[in-house]
N, C-alpha and C positions, 0 to 999 in steps of 0.2 A: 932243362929237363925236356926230353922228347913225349909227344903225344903219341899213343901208339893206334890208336883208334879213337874213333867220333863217341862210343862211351866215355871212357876218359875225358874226353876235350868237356863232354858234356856232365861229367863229375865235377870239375876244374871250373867252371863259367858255375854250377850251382853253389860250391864252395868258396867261392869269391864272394858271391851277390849273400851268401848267410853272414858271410865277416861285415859287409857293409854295412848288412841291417842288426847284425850287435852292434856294431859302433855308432850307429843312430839312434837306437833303443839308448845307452847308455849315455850318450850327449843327454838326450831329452830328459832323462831320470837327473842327470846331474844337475840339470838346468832346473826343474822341477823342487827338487834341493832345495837349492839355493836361492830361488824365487823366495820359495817358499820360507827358509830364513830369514829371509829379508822382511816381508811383510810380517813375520810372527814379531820380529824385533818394533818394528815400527808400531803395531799394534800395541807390543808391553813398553813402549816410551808415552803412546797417546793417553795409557791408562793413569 
């Protein structure tokens, strides 16, 4: 795909860096999760 002007270039580096920080948001939420599973499980074994 050709860039036709520094607008665009500069739409294109914004719309990148939003995909990153979904894909960070949603690691963290998954990891959060599943933490979070784990300690709920361990907790209803200790009881």
């Amino acid at each position: 795909m050709k860039i036709l002007n520094r607008k665009d270039a500069m739409n294109r580096r914004l719309y990148q860096r939003l995909i990153i920080v979904e894909t960070a948001i949603y690691r963290v939420s998954y990891l959060n999760r599943s933490i979070l599973g784990v300690l709920l499980q361990q907790s209803a074994a200790l009881e």
